[in-house]
C-alpha positions in Angstrom: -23.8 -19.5 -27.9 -23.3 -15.8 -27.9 -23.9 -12.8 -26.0 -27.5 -12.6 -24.9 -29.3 -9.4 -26.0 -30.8 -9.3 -22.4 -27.0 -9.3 -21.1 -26.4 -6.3 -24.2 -29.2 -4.3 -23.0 -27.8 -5.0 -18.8 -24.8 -3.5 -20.1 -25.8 -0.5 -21.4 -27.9 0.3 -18.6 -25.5 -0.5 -15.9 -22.2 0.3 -17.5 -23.3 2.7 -20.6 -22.2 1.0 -23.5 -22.6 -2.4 -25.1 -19.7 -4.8 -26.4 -17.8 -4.3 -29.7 -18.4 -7.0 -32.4 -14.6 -8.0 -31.9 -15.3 -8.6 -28.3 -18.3 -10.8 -29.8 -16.7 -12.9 -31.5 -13.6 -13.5 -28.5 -16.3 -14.4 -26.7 -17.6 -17.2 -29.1 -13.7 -18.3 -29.4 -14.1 -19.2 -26.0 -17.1 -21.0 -25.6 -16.1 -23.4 -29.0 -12.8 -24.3 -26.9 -14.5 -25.0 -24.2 -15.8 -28.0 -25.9 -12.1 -29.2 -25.9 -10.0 -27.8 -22.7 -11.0 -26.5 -19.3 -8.3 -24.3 -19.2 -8.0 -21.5 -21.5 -6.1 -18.7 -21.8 -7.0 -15.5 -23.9 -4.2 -12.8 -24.6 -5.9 -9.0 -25.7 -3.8 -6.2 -26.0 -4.0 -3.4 -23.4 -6.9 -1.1 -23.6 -9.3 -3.7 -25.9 -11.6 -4.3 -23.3 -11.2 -7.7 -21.8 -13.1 -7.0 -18.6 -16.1 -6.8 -21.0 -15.8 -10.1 -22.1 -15.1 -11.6 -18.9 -18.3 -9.9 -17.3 -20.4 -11.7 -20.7 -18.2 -15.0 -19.8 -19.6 -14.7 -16.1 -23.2 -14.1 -17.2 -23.2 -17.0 -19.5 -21.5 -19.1 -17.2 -24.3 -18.0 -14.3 -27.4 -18.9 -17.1 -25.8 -22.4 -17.0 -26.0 -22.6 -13.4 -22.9 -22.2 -12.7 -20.7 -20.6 -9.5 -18.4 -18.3 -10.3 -15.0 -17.1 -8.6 -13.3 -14.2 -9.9 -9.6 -13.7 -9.7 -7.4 -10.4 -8.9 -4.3 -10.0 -8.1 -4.0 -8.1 -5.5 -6.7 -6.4 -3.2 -6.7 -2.9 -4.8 -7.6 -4.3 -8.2 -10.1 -6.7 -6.6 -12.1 -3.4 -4.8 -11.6 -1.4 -8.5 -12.7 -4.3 -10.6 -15.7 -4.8 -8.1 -17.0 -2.0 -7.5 -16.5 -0.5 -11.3 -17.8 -3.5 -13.3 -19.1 -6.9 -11.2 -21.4 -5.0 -8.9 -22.7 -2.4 -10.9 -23.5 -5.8 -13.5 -24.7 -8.3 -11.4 -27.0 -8.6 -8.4 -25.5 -11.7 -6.5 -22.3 -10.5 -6.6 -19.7 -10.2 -3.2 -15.8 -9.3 -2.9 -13.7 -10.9 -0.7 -10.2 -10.1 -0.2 -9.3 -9.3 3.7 -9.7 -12.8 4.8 -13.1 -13.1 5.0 -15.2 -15.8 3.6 -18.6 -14.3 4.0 -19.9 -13.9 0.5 -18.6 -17.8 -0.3 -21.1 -18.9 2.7 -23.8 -17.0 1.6 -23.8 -18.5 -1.7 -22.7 -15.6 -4.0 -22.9 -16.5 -8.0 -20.1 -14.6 -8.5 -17.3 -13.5 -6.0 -14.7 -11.4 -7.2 -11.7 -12.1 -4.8 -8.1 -12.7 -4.6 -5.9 -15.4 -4.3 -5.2 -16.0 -1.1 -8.0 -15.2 0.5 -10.1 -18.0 -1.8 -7.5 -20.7 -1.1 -8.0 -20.4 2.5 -11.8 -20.1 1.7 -11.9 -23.2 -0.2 -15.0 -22.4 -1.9 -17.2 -24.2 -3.7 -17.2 -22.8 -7.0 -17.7 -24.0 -10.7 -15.7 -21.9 -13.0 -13.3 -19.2 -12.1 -12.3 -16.6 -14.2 -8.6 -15.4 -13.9 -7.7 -12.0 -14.4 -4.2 -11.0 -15.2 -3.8 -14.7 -15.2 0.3 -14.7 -16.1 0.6 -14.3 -12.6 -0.4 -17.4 -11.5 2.1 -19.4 -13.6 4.9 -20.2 -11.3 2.8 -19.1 -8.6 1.8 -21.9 -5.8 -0.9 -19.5 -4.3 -2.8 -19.8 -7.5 -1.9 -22.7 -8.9 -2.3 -25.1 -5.3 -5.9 -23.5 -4.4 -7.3 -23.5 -8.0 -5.8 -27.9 -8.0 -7.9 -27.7 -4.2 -11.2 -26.1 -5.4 -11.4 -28.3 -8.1 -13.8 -26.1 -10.4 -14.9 -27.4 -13.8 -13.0 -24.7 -16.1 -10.4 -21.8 -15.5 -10.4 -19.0 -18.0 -7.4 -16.8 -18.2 -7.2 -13.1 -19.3 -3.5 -11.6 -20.1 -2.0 -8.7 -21.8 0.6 -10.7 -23.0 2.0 -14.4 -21.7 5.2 -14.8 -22.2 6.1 -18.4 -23.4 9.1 -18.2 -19.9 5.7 -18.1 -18.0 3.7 -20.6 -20.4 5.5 -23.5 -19.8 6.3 -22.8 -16.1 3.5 -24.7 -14.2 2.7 -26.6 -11.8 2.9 -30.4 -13.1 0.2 -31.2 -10.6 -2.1 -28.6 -12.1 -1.4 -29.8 -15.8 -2.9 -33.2 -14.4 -5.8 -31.8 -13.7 -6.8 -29.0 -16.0 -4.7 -30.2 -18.8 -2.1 -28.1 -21.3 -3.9 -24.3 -22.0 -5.4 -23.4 -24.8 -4.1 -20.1 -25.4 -6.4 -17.7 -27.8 -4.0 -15.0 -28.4 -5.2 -11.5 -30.0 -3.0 -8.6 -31.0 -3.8 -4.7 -32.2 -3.8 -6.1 -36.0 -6.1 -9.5 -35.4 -8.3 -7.5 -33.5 -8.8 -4.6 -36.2 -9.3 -7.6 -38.5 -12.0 -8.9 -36.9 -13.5 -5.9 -36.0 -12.9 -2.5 -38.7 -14.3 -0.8 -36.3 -12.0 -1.3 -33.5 -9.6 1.9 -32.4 -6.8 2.1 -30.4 -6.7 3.3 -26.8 -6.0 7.0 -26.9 -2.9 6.2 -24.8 -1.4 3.3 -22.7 0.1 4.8 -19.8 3.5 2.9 -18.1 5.6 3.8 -15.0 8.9 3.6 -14.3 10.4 3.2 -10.7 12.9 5.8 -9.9 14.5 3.9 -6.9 16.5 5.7 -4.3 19.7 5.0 -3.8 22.0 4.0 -0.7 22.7 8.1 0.3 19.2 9.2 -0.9 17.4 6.1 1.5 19.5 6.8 4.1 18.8 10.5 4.2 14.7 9.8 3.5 15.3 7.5 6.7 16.1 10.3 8.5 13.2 12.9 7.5 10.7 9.8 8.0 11.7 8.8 11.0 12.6 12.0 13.1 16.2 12.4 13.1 16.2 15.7 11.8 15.4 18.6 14.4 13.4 21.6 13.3 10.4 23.3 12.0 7.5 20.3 11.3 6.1 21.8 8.2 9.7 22.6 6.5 10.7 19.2 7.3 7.7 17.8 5.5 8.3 19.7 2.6 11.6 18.6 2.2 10.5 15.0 2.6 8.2 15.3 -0.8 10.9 17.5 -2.6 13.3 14.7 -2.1 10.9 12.1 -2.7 9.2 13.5 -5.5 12.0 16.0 -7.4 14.9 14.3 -6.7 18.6 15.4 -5.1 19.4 18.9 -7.3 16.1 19.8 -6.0 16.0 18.6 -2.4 19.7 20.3 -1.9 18.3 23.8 -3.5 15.2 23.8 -0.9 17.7 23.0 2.0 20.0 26.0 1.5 16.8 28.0 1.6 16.0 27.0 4.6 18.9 26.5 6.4 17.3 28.4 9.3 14.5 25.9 9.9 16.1 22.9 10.1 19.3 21.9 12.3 22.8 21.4 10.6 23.0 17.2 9.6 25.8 14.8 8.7 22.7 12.5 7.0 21.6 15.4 4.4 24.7 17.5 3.9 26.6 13.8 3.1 23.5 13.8 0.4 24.4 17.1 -1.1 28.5 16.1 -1.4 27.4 13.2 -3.3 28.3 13.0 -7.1 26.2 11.6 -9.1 22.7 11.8 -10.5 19.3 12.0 -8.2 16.8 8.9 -8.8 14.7 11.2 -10.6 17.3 11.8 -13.5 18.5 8.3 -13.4 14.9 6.9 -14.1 14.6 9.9 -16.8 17.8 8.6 -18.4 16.3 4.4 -18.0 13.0 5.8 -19.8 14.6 7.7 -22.9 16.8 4.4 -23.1 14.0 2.1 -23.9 11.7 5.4 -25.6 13.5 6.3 -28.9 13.2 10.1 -29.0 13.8 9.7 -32.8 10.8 7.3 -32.9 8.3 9.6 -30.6 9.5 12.9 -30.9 7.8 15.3 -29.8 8.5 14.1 -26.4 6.8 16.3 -23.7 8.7 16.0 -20.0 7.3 17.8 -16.8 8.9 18.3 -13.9 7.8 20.7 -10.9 10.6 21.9 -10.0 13.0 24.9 -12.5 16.3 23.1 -11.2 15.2 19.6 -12.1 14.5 20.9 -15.6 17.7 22.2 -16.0 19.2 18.8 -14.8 17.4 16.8 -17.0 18.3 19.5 -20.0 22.4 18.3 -19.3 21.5 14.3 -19.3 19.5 14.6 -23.1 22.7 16.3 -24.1 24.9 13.6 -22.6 22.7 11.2 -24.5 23.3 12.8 -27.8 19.9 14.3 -27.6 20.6 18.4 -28.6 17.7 19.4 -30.0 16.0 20.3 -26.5 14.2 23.1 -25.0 13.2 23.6 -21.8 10.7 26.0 -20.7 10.5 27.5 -16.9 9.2 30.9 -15.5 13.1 32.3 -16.1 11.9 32.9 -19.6 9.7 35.7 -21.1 6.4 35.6 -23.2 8.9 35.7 -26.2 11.0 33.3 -25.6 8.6 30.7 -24.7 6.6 31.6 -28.0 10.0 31.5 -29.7 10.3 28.0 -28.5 6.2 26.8 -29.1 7.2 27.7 -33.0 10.2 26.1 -32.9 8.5 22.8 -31.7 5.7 23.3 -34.4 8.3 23.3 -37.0 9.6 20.5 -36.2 13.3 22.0 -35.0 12.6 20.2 -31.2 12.8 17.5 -30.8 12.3 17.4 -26.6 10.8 20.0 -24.6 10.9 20.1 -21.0 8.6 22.0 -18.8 7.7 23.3 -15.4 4.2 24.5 -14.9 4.5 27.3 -17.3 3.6 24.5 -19.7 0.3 23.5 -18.2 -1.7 25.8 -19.6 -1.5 29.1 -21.7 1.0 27.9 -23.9 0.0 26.2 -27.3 2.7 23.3 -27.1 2.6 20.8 -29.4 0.7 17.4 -29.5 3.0 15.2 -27.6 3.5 11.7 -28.7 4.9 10.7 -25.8 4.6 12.4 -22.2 6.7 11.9 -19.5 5.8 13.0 -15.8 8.5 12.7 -13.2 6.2 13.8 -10.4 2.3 13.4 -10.1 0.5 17.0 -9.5 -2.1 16.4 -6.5 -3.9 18.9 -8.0 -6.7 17.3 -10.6 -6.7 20.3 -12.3 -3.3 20.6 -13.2 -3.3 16.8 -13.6 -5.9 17.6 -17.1 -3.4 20.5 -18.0 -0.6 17.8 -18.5 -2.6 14.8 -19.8 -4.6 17.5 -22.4 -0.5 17.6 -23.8 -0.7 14.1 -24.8 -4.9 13.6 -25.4 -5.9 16.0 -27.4 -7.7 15.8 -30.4 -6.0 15.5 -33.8 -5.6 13.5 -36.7 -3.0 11.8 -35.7 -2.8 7.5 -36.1 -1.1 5.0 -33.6 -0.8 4.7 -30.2 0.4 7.7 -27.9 2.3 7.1 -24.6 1.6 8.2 -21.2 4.8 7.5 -18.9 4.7 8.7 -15.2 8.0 8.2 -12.4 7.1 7.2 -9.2 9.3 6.8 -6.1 8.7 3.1 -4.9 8.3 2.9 -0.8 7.2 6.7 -0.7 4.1 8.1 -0.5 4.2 9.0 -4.6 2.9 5.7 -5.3 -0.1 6.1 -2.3 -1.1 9.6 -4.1 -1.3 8.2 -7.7 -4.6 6.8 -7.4 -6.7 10.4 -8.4 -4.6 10.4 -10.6 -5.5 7.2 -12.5 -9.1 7.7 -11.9 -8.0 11.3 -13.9 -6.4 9.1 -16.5 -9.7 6.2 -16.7 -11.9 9.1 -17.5 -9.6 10.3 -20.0 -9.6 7.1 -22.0 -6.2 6.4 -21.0 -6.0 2.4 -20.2 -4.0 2.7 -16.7 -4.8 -1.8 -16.1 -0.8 -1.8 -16.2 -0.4 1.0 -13.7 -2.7 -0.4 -10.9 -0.7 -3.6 -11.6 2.3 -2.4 -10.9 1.6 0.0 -8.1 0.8 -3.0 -5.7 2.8 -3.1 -3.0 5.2 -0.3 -3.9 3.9 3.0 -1.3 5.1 3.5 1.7 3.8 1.0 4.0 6.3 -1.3 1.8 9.8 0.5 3.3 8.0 -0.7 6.4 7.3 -4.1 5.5 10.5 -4.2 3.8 12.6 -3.0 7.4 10.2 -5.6 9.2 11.8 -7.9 7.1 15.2 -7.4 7.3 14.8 -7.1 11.0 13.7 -10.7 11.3 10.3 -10.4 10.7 9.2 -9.5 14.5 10.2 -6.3 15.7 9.6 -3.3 18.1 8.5 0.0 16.7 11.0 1.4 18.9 14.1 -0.7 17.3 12.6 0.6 13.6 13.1 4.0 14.9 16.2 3.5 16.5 15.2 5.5 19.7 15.2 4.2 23.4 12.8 4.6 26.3 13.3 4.6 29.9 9.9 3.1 31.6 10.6 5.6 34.5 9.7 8.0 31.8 6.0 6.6 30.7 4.6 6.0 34.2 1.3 7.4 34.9 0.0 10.2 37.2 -3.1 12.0 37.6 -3.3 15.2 35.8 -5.1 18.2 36.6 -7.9 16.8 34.2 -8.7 13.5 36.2 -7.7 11.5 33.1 -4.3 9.6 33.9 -1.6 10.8 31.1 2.5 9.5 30.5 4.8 11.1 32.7 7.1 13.4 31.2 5.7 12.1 27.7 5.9 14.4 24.8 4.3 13.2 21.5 6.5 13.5 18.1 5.3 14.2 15.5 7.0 11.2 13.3 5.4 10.4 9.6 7.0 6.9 9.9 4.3 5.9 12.6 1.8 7.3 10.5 2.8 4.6 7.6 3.4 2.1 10.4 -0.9 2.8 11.7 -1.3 2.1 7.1 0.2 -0.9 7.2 -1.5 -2.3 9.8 -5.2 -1.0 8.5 -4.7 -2.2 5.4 -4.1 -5.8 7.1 0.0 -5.9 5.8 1.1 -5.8 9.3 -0.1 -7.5 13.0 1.1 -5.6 16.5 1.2 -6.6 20.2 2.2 -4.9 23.4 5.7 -5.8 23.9 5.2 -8.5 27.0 8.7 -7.5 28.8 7.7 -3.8 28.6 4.0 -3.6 29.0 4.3 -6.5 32.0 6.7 -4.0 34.1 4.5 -1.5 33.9 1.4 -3.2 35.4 3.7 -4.7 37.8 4.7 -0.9 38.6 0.9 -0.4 39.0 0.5 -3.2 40.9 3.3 -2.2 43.4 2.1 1.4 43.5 -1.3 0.2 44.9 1.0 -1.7 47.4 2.6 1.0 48.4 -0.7 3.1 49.4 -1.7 0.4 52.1 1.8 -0.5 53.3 3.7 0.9 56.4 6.8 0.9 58.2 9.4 -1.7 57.3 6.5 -3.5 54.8 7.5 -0.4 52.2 11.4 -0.4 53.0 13.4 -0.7 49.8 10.0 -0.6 47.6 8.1 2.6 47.6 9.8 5.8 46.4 7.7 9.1 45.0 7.3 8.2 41.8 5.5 5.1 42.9 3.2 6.4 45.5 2.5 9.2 43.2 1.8 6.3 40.8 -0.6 4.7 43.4 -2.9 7.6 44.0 -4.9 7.5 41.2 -8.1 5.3 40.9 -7.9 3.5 37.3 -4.9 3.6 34.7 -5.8 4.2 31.0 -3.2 3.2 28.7 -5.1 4.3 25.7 -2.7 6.9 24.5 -2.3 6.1 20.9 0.9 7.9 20.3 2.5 6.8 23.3 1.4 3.2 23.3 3.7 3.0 20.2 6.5 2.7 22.7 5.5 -0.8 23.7 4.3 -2.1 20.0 5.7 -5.0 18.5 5.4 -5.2 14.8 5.2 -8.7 12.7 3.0 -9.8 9.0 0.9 -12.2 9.3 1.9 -15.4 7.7 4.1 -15.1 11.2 0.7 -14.7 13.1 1.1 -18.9 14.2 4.7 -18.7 15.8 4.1 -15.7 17.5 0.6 -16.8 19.5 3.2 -19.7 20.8 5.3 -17.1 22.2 2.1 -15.5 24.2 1.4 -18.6 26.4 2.7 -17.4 29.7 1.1 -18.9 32.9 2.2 -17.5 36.2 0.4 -19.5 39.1 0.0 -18.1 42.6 -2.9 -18.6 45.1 -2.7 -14.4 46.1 -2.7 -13.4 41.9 -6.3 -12.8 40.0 -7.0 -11.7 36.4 -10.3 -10.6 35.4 -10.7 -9.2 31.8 -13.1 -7.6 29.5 -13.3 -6.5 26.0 -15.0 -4.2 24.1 -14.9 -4.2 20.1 -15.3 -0.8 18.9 -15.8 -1.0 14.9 -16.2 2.1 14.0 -12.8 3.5 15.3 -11.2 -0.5 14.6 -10.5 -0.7 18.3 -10.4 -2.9 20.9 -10.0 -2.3 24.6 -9.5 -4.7 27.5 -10.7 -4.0 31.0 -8.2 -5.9 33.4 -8.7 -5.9 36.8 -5.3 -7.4 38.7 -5.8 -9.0 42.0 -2.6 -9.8 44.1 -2.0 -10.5 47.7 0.9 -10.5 49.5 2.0 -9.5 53.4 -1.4 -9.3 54.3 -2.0 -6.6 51.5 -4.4 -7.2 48.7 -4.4 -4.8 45.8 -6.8 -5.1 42.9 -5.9 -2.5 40.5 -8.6 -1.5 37.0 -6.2 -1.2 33.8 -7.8 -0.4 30.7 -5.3 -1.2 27.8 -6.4 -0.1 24.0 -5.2 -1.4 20.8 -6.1 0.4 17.9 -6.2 0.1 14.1 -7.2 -3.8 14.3 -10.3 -5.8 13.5 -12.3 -8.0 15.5 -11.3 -10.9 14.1 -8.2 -10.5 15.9 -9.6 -10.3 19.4 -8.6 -13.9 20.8 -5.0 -13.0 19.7 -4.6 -9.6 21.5 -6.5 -11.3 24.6 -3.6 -13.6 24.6 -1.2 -11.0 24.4 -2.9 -9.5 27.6 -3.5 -12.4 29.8 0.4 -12.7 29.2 1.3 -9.6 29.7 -0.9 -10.2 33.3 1.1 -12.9 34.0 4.0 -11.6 33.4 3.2 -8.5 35.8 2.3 -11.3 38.5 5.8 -12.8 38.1 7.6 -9.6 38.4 5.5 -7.9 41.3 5.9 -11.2 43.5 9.9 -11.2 42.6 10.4 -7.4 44.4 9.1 -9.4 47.4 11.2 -12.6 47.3 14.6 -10.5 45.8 13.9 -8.7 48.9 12.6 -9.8 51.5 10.0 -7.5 54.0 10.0 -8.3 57.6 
C-alpha cells in the first residue's frame, strides 16, 4: 500500500517533481490507520509538502473506486489548489465553489470544492479529503454537511491543531466518524524520517495593521467622495494612507494642498497624536520577532518619512543599534552603513528603495515589508534580501503588513505568486487573506446597517427623483436628467463584491416604482387635453413623454436605486418582492435577456394602463449588471414588483385627484 510508480511517473510529468521519501512514508502512516479510524488527522509543518500527499491519497483512494470530495476553505484557495495541483493531476477532476453543483452531477472522481457549497450540494461522495482541516472543528458548516454526506473516511491536513480546537467537536460528528486519529509531524520527525528533507527557504507571515477610529473615518471619506478635488491626487492619497500610514499621508497632503479642498475629516487626522497603523503593526511585529534572536532584520518601507518614523519606535523599544537608509544619504554613507551591517555593529536596517538594488546589504534573517511593491520587479529586489544563497541553516522569515478592508490585501496576490516561485511557502498567507480586501469594509457596513441597505444610505448622499428623469438627448438614446457621474472608488468595490458572489442587489421598489409611474403619467400626458391634464402634466413630464422607449441601463446611475443585502438574506428578502396590484385598465408584459459575457441581465417591460378613456403602453428596458443567471427568477420578481408598484402609484394621481 504505497505510492504507485505509475502515480510517481504522473507526477513528474504533470507537476515536475516526484514525492520525497518522508512524504512516502506519511502516506503509508495513513493508509495502516485507516485499518482502525475513518477519521484521521495529519499535522506537517508549513512548507513540507502536504498537498503532495493528499494528491497520492486521492489517487489511491480513486484505484479503489472510490469518490472523492476535496475540501478548501475558502474559494480563493479552492481555484489555487485546483488549478495548480488537482487538474493539472487528474483527468476527472471539477471545482465547485460559487454554488454550483455541476461537476457533483456529472460524476467527477474528484471535486475539489468548499464548504458550503458541498453541503448544499449533498453529494454523493466516498472519502473526502480536508485541507486546512482545523477549521472545521467548531465549525457547523463542516462538521453538519460532512455528518449529511455520510462518506466512508475524512482525512484531515493541518499545520498545526491546537488541542483548544481538538476537542471542540461536534458530539454528533464523533458518533459517526469516531475520536481522530491525529498523525502529527514536526521539522525534527520529519528530518528523521527523511535526511534528506530541508527546510522551506522561508515561511512568510502577515500581520494586519488595522486602521483606527480617525484613520477609518478619514479613508471613509477619500472612498466614498467626500473630499472635493483633483481625481488622480485624491487616489494617490487614498494608497499613501492606506499603504504608508498617517506621517506619510499628512506629508503628501501639505504638498498638495492646492488639489484638494480644505477638510475637517483629514486635517482632524493630521492633529491626531499618536502612531499611524503602519508603525503600530511595526511595533506588534518586533514584539513577537526578537531582534536579538534574528538580527539582521531588514524593514522596507516606500516612503523616506515612514523610515524615519519607524527609526524613533526601535529606539523607544530599546532597539539602538539601527540604521536607516533613504536617498537623503550619499554613496558614502550608505556604504558606511552596508559595512557596518557586515560587521555585525547593526542590528536593524531600515530602507526605502535605495535598498532594492545596488547596494550589497546583508543576508537578512528576517524581512519585514510594510507595503507590497506592485511592481514584480522590485518585489525580487526585496525578496533576493531575505533568499539569497548562503550557507546559512534554519528557517528565514518573510513578514509583509497589510491593511485589512483596503485594496493592499486585493493586490497581494502577484505578489504571492512572486513569493511560490521563489520557494517561499505563502499556504499561511492565502489563508489569512480571505475575506480581508476591500469588498470586506463593504460587507462589514452592510452589516452594521442591518444587513439590507441602499447604496445611497452607504454613501450618505441623497437624490431627488426630479433629478434622474429621462429625456431624449441629441443622440436618440434616452440619458438622466441633470445626471453627472462621480467618479466614487467605493462603488467600484461595491460592483467586487457583488461579482465575486459576497453581495446580492435589487432596484429599490419605492424608488424605481415612481419612476415608471412618472413614465407612465408622461405618456398620459401626451394624449390628454383640457381639464383631463389639470394638476398632472407640467414640462418636465411632457418632455418626459416625448420620447419612444426609456432605457434605464445606465450603470453608474442606476446605483441610485440599488439596494445591497449577502445572500444568506436572499429568502427574507424575495418575501418582501411579492407585490400584486390588480386593476382591469393595468398590463405587464416582460422579457429577459441573459447576457453572460458582460454578467447582465435586461428586462423588456412593456406597461399597459388605462384610465379616462386613455391607454398608454409604455417599453422600459431595465438592466442589472454584475449578476449571474442563476439569479434571473429573483430580479424578475424585483421587477414585476416594481410594475406593480408603478400601477398603484399612477392610478393614485387619478383618485388623490380627481379629473373631470
Amino acid at each position: 500500500m504505497s505510492i504507485s510508480e505509475t502515480f510517481v511517473e504522473k507526477l513528474r510529468d504533470s507537476l515536475g517533481f516526484a514525492p520525497y521519501p518522508y512524504q512516502e512514508k506519511v502516506m503509508q502512516d495513513v493508509l495502516d490507520n485507516l485499518r482502525k479510524s475513518r477519521f484521521i488527522v495529519v499535522s506537517m509543518p508549513t512548507g513540507s509538502g502536504k498537498t503532495l500527499v493528499e494528491l497520492a491519497l486521492a489517487d489511491y483512494l480513486r484505484g479503489k473506486g472510490m469518490k472523492v470530495l476535496v475540501l478548501e476553505p475558502t474559494r480563493l484557495l479552492c481555484d489555487q489548489m485546483y488549478h495548480n495541483f488537482w487538474a493539472k493531476v487528474f483527468n476527472d477532476v471539477g471545482e465547485e465553489y460559487e454554488g454550483n453543483c455541476t461537476s457533483f452531477e456529472e460524476g467527477k472522481g474528484v471535486v475539489v470544492s468548499t464548504p458550503f457549497t458541498s453541503s448544499k450540494c449533498m453529494p454523493k461522495v466516498d472519502a473526502v479529503i480536508v485541507d486546512e482541516v482545523h477549521h472545521a472543528f467548531g465549525d457547523p458548516r463542516y462538521m453538519s454537511g460532512l455528518i449529511s454526506m455520510k462518506p466512508r473516511i475524512v482525512i484531515g491536513f493541518t499545520a498545526l491543531l491546537p488541542s483548544s480546537k481538538r476537542y471542540n467537536m461536534d458530539s454528533r460528528f464523533v458518533e459517526a466518524f469516531g475520536v481522530p486519529s491525529l498523525l502529527a509531524y514536526d521539522f525534527k520527525k520529519l528530518s528523521e524520517i527523511d535526511p534528506s528533507f530541508t527546510l522551506p527557504k522561508a515561511i512568510a507571515d502577515v500581520f494586519d495593521a488595522e486602521m483606527d477610529g480617525v484613520e477609518n473615518v478619514a479613508y471613509d471619506a477619500l472612498l466614498k467622495g467626500k473630499i472635493p478635488g483633483d481625481e488622480r491626487t485624491l487616489s494617490f492619497l487614498r494608497f499613501t494612507l492606506y499603504s504608508h500610514g498617517k506621517t506619510a499621508f499628512c506629508e503628501s497632503l501639505e504638498n498638495v494642498r492646492d488639489k484638494v479642498s480644505d477638510n475637517v475629516t483629514l486635517r482632524t487626522l493630521c492633529s491626531s497624536e499618536g502612531m499611524g497603523h503602519k508603525a503600530r503593526s511595526l511595533k506588534e511585529i518586533l514584539e513577537a520577532y526578537d531582534v536579538e534572536e534574528h538580527r539582521p532584520v531588514l524593514i522596507f518601507t516606500a516612503r523616506r518619512s515612514t523610515a524615519h518614523e519607524f527609526e524613533v519606535i526601535l529606539h523607544n523599544m530599546g532597539v539602538n543599534r539601527v540604521k536607516t537608509l533613504t536617498g537623503e544619504l550619499n554613496k558614502e554613507e550608505r556604504l558606511q552603513i552596508v559595512n557596518e551591517a557586515k560587521s555585525g555593529n547593526v542590528d536593524v536596517i531600515i530602507s526605502t528603495h535605495v535598498g532594492e538594488e545596488g547596494i550589497d546589504i546583508p543576508e537578512a534573517r528576517l524581512l519585514i515589508m510594510t507595503d507590497v511593491p506592485k511592481s514584480p520587479l522590485r518585489f525580487y529586489q526585496r525578496l533576493g534580501r531575505l533568499i539569497r544563497k548562503s550557507e546559512s541553516k534554519g528557517v528565514k522569515y518573510l513578514v509583509v503588513t497589510l491593511t485589512p478592508k483596503t485594496p493592499e490585501y486585493d493586490d497581494l496576490d502577484e505578489a504571492l505568486r512572486s513569493l511560490h516561485r521563489e520557494g517561499v511557502d505563502v499556504s499561511y498567507i492565502v489563508e489569512r487573506k480571505s475575506g480581508k480586501g476591500s469588498t470586506s469594509r463593504i460587507l462589514d457596513q452592510v452589516k452594521e446597517k442591518g444587513g439590507e441597505v441602499t447604496l445611497m444610505k452607504l454613501l450618505e448622499m441623497e437624490y431627488d427623483l426630479k433629478d434622474y428623469m429621462m429625456v431624449r438627448g441629441k443622440s436618440s438614446v434616452t440619458q438622466f436628467l441633470n445626471a453627472k457621474e462621480q467618479d466614487i472608488p467605493y462603488s467600484d468595490f461595491v460592483d467586487r463584491a457583488i461579482m465575486d458572489g459576497d453581495l446580492m442587489y435589487y432596484y429599490d421598489v419605492e424608488g424605481m416604482g415612481n419612476l415608471f409611474a412618472k413614465i407612465l403619467l408622461s405618456k398620459y400626458c401626451q394624449l390628454c387635453y383640457g381639464s383631463q391634464c389639470q394638476g398632472l402634466c407640467d414640462l418636465d413630464i411632457m418632455e418626459l413623454g416625448r420620447s419612444k422607449q426609456y432605457k434605464l441601463t445606465r450603470k453608474d446611475l442606476l446605483r441610485y436605486f440599488m439596494v445591497l443585502f449577502p445572500p444568506d438574506k436572499l429568502t427574507d428578502v424575495e418575501k418582501g418582492m411579492e407585490i400584486t396590484f390588480e386593476n382591469p385598465g393595468f398590463g405587464i408584459s416582460l422579457q429577459s435577456n441573459v447576457n453572460e459575457k458582460n454578467s447582465s441581465i435586461s428586462f423588456n417591460v412593456q406597461l399597459n394602463a388605462s384610465i379616462n378613456g386613455i391607454t398608454v403602453y409604455p417599453k422600459i428596458t431595465l438592466a442589472y449588471y454584475g449578476v449571474k443567471k442563476e439569479v434571473k427568477d429573483f430580479l424578475k420578481k424585483n421587477v414585476l414588483a416594481i410594475c406593480n408598484t408603478a400601477g398603484k402609484i399612477y392610478f393614485s394621481y387619478f383618485t388623490s385627484r380627481p379629473v373631470p
